[in-house]
mmCIF file as Biopython writes it, N, C-alpha, C and O atoms, coordinates in Angstrom:
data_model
#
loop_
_atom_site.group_PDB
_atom_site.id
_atom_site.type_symbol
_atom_site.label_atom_id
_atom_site.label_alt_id
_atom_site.label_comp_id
_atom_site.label_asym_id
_atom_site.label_entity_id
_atom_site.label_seq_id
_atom_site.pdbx_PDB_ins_code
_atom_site.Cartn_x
_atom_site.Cartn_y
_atom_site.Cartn_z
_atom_site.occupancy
_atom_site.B_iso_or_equiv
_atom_site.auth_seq_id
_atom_site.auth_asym_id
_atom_site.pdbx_PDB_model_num
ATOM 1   N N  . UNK A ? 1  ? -161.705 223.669 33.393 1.0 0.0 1  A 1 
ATOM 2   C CA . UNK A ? 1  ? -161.690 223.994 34.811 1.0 0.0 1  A 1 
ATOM 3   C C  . UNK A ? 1  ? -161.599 225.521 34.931 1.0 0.0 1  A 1 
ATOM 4   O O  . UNK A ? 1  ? -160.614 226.081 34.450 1.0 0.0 1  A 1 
ATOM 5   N N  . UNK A ? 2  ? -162.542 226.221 35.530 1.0 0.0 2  A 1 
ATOM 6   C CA . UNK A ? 2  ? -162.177 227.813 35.635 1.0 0.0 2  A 1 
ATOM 7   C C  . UNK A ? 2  ? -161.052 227.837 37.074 1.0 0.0 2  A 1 
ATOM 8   O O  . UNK A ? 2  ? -160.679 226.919 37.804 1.0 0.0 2  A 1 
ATOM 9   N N  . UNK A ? 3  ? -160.756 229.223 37.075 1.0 0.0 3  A 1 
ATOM 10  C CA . UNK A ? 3  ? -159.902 229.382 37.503 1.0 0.0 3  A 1 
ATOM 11  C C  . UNK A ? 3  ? -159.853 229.527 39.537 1.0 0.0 3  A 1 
ATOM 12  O O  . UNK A ? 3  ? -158.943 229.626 40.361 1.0 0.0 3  A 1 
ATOM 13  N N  . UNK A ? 4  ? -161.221 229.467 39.600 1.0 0.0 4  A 1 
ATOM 14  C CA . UNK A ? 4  ? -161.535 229.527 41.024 1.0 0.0 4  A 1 
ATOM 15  C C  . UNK A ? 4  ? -161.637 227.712 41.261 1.0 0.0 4  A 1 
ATOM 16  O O  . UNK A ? 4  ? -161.277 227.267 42.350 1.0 0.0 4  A 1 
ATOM 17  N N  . UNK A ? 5  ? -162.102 226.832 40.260 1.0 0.0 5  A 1 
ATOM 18  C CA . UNK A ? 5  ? -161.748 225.776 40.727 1.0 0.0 5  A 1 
ATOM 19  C C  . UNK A ? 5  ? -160.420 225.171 40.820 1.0 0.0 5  A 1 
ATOM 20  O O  . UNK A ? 5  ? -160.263 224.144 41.479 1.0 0.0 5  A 1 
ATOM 21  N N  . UNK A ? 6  ? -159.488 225.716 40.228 1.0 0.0 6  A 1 
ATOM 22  C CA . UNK A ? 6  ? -158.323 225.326 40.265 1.0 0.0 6  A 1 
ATOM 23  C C  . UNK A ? 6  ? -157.375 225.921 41.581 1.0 0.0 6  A 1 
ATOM 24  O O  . UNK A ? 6  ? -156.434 225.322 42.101 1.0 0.0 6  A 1 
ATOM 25  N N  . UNK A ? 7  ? -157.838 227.097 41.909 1.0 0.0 7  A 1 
ATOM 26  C CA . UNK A ? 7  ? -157.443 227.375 42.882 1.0 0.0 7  A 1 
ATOM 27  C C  . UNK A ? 7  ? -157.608 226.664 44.142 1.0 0.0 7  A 1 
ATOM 28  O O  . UNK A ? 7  ? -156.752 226.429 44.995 1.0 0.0 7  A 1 
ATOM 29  N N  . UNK A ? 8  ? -158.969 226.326 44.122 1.0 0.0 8  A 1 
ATOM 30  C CA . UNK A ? 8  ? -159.708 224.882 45.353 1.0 0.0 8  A 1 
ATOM 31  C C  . UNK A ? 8  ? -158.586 224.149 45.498 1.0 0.0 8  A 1 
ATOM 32  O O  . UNK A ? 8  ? -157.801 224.093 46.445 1.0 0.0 8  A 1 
ATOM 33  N N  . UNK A ? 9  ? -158.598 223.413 44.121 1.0 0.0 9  A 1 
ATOM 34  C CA . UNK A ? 9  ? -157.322 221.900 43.545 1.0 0.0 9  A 1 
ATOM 35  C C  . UNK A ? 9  ? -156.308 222.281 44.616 1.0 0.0 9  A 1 
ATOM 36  O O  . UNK A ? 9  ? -156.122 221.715 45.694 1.0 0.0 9  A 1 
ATOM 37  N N  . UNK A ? 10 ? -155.699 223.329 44.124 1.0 0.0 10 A 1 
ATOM 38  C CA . UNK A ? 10 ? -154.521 223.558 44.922 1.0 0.0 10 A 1 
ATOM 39  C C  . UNK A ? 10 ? -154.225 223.679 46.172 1.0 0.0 10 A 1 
ATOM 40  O O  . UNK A ? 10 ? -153.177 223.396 46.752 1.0 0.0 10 A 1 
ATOM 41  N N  . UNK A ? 11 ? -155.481 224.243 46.680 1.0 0.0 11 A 1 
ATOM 42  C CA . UNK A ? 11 ? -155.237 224.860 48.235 1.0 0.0 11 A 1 
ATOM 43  C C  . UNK A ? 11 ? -155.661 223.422 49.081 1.0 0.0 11 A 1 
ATOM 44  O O  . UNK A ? 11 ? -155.390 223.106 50.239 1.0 0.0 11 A 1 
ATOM 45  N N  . UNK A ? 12 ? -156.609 222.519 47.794 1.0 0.0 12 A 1 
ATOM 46  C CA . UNK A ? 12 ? -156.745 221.653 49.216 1.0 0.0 12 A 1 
ATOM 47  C C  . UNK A ? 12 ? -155.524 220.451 48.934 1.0 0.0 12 A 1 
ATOM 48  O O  . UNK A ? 12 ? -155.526 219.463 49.668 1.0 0.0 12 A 1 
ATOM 49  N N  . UNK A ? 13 ? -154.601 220.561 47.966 1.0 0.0 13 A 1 
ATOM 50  C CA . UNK A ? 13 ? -153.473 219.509 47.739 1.0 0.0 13 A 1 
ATOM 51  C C  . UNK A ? 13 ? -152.289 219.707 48.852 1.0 0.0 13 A 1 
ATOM 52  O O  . UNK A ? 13 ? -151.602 218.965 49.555 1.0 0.0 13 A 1 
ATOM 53  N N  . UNK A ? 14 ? -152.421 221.062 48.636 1.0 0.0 14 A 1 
ATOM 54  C CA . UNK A ? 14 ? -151.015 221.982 49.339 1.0 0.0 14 A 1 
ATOM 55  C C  . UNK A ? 14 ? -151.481 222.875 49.788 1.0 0.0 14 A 1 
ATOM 56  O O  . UNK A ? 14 ? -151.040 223.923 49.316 1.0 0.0 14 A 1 
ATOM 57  N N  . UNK A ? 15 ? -152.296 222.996 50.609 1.0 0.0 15 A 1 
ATOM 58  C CA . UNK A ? 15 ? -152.255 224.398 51.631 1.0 0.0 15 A 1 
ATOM 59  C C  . UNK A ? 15 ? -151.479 225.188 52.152 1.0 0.0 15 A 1 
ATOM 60  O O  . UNK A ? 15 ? -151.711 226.397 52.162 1.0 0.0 15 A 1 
ATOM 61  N N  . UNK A ? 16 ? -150.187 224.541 52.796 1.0 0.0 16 A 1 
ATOM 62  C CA . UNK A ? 16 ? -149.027 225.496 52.823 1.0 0.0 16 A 1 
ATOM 63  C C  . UNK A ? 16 ? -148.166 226.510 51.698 1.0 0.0 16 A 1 
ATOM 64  O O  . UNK A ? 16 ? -147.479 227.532 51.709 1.0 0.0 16 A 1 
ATOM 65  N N  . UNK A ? 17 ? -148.753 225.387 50.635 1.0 0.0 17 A 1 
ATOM 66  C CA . UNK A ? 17 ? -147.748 226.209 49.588 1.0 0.0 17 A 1 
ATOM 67  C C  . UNK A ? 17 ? -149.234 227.898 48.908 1.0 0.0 17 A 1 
ATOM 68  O O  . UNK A ? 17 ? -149.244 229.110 48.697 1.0 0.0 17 A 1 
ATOM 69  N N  . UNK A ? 18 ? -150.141 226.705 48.875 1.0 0.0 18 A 1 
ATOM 70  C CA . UNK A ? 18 ? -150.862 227.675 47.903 1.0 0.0 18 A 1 
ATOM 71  C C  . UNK A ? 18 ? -151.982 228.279 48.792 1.0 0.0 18 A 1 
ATOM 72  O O  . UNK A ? 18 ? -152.972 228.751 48.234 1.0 0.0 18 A 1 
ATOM 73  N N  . UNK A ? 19 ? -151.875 228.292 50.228 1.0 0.0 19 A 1 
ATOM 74  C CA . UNK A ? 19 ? -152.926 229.209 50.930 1.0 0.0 19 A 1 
ATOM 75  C C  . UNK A ? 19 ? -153.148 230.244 50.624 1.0 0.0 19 A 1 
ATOM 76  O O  . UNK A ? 19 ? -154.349 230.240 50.353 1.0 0.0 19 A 1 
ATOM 77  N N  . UNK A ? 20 ? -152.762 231.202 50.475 1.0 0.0 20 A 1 
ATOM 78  C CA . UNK A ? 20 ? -152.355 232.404 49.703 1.0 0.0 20 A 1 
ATOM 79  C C  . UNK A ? 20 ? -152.948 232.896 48.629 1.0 0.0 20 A 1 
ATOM 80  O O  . UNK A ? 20 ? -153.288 234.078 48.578 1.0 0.0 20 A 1 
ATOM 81  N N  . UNK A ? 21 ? -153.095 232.258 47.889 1.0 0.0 21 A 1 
ATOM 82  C CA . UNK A ? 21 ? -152.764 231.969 46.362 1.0 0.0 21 A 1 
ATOM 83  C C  . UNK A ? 21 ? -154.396 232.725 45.590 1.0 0.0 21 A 1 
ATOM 84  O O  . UNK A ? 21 ? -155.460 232.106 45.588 1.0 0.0 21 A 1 
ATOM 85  N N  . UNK A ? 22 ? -154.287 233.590 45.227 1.0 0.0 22 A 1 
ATOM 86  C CA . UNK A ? 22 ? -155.550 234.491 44.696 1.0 0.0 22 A 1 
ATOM 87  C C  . UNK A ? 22 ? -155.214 234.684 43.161 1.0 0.0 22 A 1 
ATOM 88  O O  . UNK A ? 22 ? -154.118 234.854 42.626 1.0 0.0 22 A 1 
ATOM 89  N N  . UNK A ? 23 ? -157.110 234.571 42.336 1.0 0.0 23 A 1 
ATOM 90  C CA . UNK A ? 23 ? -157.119 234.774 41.013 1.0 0.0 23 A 1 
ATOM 91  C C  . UNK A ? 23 ? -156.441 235.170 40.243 1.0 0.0 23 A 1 
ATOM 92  O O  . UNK A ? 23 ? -156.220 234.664 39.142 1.0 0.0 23 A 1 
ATOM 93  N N  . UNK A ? 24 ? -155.724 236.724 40.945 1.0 0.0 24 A 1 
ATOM 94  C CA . UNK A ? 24 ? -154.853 237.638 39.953 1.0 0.0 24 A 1 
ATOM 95  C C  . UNK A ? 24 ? -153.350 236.850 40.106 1.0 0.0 24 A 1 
ATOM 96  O O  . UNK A ? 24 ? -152.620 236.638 39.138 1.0 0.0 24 A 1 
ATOM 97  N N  . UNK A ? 25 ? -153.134 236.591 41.035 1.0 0.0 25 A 1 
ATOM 98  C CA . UNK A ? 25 ? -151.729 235.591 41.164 1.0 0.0 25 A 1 
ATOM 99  C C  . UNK A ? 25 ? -151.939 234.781 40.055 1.0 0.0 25 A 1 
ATOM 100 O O  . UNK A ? 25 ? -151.340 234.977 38.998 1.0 0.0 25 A 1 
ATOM 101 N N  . UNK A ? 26 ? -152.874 233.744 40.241 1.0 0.0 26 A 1 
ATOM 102 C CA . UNK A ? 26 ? -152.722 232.664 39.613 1.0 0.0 26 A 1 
ATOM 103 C C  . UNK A ? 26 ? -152.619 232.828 38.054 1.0 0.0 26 A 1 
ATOM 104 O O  . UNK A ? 26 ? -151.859 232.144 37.369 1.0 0.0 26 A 1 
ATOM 105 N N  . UNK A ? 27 ? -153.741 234.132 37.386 1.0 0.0 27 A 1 
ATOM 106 C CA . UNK A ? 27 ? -153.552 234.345 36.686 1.0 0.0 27 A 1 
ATOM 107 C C  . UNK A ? 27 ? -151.932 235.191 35.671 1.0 0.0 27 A 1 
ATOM 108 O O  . UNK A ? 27 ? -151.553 235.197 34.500 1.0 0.0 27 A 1 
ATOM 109 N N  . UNK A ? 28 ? -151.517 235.690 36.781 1.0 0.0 28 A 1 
ATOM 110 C CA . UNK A ? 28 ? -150.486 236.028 36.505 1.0 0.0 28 A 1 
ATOM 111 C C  . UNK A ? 28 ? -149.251 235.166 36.187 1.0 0.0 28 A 1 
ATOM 112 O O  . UNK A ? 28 ? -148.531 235.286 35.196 1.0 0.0 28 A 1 
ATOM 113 N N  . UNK A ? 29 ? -149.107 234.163 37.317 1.0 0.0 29 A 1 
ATOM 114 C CA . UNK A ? 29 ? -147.853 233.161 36.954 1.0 0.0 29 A 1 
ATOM 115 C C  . UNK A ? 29 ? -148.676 232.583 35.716 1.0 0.0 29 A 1 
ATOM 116 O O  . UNK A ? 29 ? -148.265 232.675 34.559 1.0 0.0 29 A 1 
ATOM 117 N N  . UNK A ? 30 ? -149.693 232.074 36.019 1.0 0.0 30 A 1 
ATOM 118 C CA . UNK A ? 30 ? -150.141 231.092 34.426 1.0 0.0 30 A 1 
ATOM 119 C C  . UNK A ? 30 ? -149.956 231.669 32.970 1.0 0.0 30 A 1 
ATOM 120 O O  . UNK A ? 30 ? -149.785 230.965 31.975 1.0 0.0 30 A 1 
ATOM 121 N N  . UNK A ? 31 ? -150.017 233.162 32.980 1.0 0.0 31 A 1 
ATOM 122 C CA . UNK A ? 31 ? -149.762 233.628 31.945 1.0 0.0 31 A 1 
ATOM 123 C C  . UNK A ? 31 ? -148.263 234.033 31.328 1.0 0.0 31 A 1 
ATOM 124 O O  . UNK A ? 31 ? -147.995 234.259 30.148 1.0 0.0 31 A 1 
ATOM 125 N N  . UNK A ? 32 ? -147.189 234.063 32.712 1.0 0.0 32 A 1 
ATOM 126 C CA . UNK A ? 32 ? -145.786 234.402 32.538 1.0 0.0 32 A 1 
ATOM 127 C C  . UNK A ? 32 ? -145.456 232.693 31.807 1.0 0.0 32 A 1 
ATOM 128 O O  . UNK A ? 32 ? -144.471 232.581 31.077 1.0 0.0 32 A 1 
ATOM 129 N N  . UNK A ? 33 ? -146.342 231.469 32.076 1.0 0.0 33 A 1 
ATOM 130 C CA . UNK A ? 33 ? -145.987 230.381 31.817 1.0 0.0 33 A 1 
ATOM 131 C C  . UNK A ? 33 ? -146.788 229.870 30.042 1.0 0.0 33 A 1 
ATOM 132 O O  . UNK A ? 33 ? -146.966 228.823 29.420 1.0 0.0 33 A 1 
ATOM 133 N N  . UNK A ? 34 ? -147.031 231.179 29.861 1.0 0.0 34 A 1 
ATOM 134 C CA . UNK A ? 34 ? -147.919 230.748 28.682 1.0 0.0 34 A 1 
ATOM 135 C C  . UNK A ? 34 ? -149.533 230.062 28.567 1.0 0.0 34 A 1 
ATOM 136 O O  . UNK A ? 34 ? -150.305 229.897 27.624 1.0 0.0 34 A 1 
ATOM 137 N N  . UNK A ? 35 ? -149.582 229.822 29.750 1.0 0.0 35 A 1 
ATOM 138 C CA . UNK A ? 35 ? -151.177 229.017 30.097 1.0 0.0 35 A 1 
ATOM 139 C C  . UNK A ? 35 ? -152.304 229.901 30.751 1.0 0.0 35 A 1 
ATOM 140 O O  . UNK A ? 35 ? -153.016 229.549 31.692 1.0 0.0 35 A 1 
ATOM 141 N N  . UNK A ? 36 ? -152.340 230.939 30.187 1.0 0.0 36 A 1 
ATOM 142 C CA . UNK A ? 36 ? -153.514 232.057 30.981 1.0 0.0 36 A 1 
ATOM 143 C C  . UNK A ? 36 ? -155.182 231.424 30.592 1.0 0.0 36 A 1 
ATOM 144 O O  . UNK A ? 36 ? -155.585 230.929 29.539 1.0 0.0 36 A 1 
ATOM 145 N N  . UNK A ? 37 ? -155.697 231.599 31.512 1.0 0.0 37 A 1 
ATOM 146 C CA . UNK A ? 37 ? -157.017 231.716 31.087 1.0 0.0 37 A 1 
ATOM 147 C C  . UNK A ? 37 ? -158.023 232.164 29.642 1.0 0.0 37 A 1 
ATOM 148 O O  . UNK A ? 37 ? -157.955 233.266 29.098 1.0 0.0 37 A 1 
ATOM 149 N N  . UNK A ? 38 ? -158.543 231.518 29.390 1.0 0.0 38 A 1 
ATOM 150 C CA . UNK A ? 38 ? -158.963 231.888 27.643 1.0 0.0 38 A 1 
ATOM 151 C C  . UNK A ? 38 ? -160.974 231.418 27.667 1.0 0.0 38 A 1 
ATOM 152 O O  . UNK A ? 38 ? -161.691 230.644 28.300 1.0 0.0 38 A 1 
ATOM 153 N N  . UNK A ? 39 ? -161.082 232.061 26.981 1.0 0.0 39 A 1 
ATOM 154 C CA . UNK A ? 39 ? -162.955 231.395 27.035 1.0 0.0 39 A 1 
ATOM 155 C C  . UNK A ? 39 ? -163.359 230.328 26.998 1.0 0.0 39 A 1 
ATOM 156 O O  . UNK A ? 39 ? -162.932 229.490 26.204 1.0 0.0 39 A 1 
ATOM 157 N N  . UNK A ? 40 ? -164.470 230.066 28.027 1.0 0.0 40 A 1 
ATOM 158 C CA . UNK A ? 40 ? -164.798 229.028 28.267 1.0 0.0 40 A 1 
ATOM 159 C C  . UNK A ? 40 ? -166.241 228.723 28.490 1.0 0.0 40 A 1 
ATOM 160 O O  . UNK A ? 40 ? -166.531 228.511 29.667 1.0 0.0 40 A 1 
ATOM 161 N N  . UNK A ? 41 ? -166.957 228.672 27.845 1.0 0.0 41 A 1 
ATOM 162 C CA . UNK A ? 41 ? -168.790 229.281 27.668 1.0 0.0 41 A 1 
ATOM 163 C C  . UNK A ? 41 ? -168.834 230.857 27.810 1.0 0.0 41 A 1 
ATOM 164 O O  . UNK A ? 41 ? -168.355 231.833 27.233 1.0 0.0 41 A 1 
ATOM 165 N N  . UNK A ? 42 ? -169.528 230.629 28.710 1.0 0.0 42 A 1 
ATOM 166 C CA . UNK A ? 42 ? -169.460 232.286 29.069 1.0 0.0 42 A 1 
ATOM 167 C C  . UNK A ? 42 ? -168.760 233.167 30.189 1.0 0.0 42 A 1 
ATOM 168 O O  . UNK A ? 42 ? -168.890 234.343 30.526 1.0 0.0 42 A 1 
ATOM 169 N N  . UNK A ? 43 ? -167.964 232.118 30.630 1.0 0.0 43 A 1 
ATOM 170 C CA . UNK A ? 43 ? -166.794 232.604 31.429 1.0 0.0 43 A 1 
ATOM 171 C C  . UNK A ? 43 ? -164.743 232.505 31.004 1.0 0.0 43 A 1 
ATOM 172 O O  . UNK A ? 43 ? -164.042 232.683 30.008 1.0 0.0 43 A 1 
ATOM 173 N N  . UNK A ? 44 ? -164.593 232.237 32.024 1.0 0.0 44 A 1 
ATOM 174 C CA . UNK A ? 44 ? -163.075 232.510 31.945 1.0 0.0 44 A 1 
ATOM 175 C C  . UNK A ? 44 ? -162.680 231.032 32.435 1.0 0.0 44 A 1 
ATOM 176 O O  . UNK A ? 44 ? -163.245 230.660 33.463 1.0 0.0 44 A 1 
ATOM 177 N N  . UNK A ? 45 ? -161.425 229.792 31.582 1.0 0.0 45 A 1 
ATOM 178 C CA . UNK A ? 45 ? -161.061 228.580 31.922 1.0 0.0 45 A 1 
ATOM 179 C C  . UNK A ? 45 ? -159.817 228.377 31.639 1.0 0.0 45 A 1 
ATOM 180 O O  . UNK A ? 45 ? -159.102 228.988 30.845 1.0 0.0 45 A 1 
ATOM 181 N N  . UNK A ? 46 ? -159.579 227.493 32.319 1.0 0.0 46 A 1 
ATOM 182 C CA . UNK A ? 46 ? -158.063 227.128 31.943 1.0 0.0 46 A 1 
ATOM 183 C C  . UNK A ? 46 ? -157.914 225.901 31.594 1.0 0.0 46 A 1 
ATOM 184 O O  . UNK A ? 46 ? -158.337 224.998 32.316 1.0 0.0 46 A 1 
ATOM 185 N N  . UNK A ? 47 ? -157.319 225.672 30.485 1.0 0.0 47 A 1 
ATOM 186 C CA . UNK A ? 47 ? -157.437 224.420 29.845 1.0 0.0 47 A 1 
ATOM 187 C C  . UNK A ? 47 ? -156.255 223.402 30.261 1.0 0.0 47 A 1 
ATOM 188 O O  . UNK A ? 47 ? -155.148 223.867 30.533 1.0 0.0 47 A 1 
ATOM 189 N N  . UNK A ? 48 ? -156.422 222.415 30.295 1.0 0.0 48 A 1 
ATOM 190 C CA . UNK A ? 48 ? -155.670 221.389 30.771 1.0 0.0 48 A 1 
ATOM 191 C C  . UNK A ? 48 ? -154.532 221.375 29.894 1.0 0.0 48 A 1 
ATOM 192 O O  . UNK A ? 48 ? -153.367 221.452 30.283 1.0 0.0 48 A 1 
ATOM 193 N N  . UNK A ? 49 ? -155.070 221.231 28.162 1.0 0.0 49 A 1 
ATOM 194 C CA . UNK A ? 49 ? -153.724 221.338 27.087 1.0 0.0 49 A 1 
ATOM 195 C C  . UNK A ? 49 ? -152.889 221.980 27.397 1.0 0.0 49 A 1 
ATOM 196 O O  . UNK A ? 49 ? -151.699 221.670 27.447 1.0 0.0 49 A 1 
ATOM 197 N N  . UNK A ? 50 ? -153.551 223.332 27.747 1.0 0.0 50 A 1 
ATOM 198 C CA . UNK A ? 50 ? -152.810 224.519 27.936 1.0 0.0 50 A 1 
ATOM 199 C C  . UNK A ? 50 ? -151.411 224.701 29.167 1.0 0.0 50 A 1 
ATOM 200 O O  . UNK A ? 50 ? -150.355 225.301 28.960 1.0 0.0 50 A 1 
ATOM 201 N N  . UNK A ? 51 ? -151.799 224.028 30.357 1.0 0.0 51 A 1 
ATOM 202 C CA . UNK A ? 51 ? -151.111 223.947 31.305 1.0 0.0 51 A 1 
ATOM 203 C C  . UNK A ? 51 ? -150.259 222.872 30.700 1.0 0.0 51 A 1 
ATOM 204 O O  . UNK A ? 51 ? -149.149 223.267 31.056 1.0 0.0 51 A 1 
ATOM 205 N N  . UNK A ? 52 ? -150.020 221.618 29.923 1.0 0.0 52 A 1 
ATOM 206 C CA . UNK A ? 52 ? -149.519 220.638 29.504 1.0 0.0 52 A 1 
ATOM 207 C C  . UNK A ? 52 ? -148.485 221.218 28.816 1.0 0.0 52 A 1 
ATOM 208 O O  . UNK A ? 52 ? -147.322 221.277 29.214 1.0 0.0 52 A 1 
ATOM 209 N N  . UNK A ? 53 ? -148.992 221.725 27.590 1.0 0.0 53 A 1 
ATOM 210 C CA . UNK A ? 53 ? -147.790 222.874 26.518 1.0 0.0 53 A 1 
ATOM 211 C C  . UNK A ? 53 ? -147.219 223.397 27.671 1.0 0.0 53 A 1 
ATOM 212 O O  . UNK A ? 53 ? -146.291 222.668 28.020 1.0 0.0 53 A 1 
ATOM 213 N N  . UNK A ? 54 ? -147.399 224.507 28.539 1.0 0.0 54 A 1 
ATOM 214 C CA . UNK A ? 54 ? -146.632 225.234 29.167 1.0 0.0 54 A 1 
ATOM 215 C C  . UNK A ? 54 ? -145.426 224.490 29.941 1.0 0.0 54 A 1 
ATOM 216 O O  . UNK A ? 54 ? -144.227 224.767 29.971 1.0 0.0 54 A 1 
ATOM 217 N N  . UNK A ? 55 ? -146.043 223.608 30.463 1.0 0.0 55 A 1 
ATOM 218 C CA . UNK A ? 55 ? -145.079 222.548 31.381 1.0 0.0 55 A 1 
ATOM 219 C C  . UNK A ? 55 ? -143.914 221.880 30.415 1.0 0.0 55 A 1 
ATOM 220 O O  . UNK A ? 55 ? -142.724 221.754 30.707 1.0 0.0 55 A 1 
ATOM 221 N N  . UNK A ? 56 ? -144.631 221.446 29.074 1.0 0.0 56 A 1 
ATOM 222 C CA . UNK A ? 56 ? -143.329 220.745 28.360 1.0 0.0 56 A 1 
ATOM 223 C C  . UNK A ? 56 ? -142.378 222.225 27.746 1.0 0.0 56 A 1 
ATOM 224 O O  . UNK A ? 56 ? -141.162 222.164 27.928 1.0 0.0 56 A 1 
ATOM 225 N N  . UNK A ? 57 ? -142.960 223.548 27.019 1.0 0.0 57 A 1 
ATOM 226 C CA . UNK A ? 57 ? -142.353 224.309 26.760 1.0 0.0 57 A 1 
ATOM 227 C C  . UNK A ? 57 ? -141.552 225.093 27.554 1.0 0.0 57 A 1 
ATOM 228 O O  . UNK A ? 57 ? -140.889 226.017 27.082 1.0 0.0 57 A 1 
ATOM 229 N N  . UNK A ? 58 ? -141.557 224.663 29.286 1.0 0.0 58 A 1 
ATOM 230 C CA . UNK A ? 58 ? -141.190 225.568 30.297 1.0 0.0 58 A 1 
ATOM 231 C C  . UNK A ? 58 ? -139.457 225.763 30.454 1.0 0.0 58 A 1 
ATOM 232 O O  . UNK A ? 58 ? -139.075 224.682 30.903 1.0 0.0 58 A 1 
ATOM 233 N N  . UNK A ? 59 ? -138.306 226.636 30.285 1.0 0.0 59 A 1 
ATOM 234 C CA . UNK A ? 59 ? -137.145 226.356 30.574 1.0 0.0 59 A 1 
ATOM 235 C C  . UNK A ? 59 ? -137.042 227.377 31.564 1.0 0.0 59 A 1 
ATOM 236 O O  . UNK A ? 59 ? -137.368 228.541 31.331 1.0 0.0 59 A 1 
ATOM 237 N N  . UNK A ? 60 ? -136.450 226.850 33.030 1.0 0.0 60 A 1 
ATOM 238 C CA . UNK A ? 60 ? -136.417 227.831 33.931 1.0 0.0 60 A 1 
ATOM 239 C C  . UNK A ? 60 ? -134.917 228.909 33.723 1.0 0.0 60 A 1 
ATOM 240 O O  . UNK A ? 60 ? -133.859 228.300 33.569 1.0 0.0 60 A 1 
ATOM 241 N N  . UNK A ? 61 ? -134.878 230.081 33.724 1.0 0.0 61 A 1 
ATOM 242 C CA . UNK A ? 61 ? -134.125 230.699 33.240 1.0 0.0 61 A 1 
ATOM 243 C C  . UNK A ? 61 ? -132.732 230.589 34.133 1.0 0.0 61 A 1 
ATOM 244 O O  . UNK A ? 61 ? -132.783 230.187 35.295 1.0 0.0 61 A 1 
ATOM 245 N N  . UNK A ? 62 ? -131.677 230.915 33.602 1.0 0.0 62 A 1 
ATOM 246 C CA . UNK A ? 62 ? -130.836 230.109 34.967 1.0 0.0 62 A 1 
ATOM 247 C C  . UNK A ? 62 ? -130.338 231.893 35.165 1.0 0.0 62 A 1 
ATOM 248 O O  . UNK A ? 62 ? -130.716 232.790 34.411 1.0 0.0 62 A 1 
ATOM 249 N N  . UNK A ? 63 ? -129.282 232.102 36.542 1.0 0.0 63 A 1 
ATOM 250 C CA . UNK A ? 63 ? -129.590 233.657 37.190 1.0 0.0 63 A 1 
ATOM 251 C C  . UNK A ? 63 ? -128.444 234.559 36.526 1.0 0.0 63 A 1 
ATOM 252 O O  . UNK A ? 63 ? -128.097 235.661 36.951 1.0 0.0 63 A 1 
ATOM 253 N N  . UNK A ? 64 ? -127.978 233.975 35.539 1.0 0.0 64 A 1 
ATOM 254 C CA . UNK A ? 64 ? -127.041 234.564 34.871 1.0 0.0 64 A 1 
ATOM 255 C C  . UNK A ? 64 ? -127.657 235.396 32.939 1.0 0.0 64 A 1 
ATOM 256 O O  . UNK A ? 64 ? -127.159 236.237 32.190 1.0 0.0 64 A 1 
ATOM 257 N N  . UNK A ? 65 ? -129.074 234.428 32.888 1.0 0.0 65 A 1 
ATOM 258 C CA . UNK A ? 65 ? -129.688 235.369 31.843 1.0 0.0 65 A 1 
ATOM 259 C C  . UNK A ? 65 ? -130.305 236.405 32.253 1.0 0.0 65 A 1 
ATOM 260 O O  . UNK A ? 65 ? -130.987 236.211 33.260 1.0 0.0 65 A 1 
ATOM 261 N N  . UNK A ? 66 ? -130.312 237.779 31.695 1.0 0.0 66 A 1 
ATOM 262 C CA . UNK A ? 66 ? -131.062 238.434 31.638 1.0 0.0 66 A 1 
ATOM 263 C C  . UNK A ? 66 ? -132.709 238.357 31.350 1.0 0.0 66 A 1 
ATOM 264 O O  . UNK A ? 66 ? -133.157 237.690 30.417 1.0 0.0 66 A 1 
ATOM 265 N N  . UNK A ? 67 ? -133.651 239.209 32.371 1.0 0.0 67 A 1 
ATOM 266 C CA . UNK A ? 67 ? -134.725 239.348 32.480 1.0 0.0 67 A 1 
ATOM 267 C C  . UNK A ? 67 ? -135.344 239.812 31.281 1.0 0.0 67 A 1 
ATOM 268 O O  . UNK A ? 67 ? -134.661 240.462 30.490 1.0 0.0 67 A 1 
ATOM 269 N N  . UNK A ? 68 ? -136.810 239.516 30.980 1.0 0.0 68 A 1 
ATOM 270 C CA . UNK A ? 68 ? -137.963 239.979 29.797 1.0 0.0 68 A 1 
ATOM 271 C C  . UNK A ? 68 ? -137.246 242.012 30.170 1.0 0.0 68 A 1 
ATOM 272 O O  . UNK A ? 68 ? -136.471 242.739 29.548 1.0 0.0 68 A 1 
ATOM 273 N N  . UNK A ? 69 ? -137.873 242.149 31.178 1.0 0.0 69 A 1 
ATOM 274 C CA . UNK A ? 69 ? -137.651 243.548 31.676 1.0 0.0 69 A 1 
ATOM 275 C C  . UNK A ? 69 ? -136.178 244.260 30.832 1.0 0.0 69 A 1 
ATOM 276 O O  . UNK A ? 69 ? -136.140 245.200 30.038 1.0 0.0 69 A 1 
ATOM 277 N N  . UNK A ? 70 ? -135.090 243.423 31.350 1.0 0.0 70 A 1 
ATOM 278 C CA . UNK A ? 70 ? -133.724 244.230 30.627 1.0 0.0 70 A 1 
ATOM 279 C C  . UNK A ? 70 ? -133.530 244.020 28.998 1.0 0.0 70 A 1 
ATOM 280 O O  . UNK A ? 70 ? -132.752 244.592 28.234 1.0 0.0 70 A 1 
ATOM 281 N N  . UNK A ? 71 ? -134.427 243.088 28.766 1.0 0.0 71 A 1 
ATOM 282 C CA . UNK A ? 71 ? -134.088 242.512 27.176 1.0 0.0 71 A 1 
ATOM 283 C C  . UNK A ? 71 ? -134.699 243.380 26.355 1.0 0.0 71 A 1 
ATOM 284 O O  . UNK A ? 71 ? -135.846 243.819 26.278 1.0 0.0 71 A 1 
ATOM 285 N N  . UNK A ? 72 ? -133.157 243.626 25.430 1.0 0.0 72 A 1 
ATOM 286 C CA . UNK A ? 72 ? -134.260 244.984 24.068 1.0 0.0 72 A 1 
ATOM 287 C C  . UNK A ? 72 ? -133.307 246.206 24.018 1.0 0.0 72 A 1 
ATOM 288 O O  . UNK A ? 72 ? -133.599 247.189 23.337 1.0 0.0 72 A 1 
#
């Protein structure tokens, strides 16, 4: 699925949530989640596995860890 169709998916599931919701966004959270866009013929896709791994590998950070940013 490239990434403009997935954006469709969304906006027409949830419009309130994901009206908004543009390439560089999407690409951005998908990649903070490990699931960025990767080649796909001769364009740019996002793979279903990919969103799957991310979802099972996902731990939401709780507000007492420190950020990527402060870590180091």
């Amino acid at each position: 699925m490239t990434p403009a169709d997935l954006i469709v998916t969304l906006k027409a599931c949830d419009p309130a949530a994901f009206g908004d919701l543009s390439l560089v966004a999407l690409g951005r959270a998908l990649s903070k989640f490990g699931a960025g866009a990767r080649a796909y013929g001769r364009e740019r896709g996002v793979y279903y596995s990919d969103l799957l791994a991310a979802a099972a590998n996902y731990r939401p950070r709780s507000s007492g860890e420190p950020s990527d940013r402060n870590a180091g």
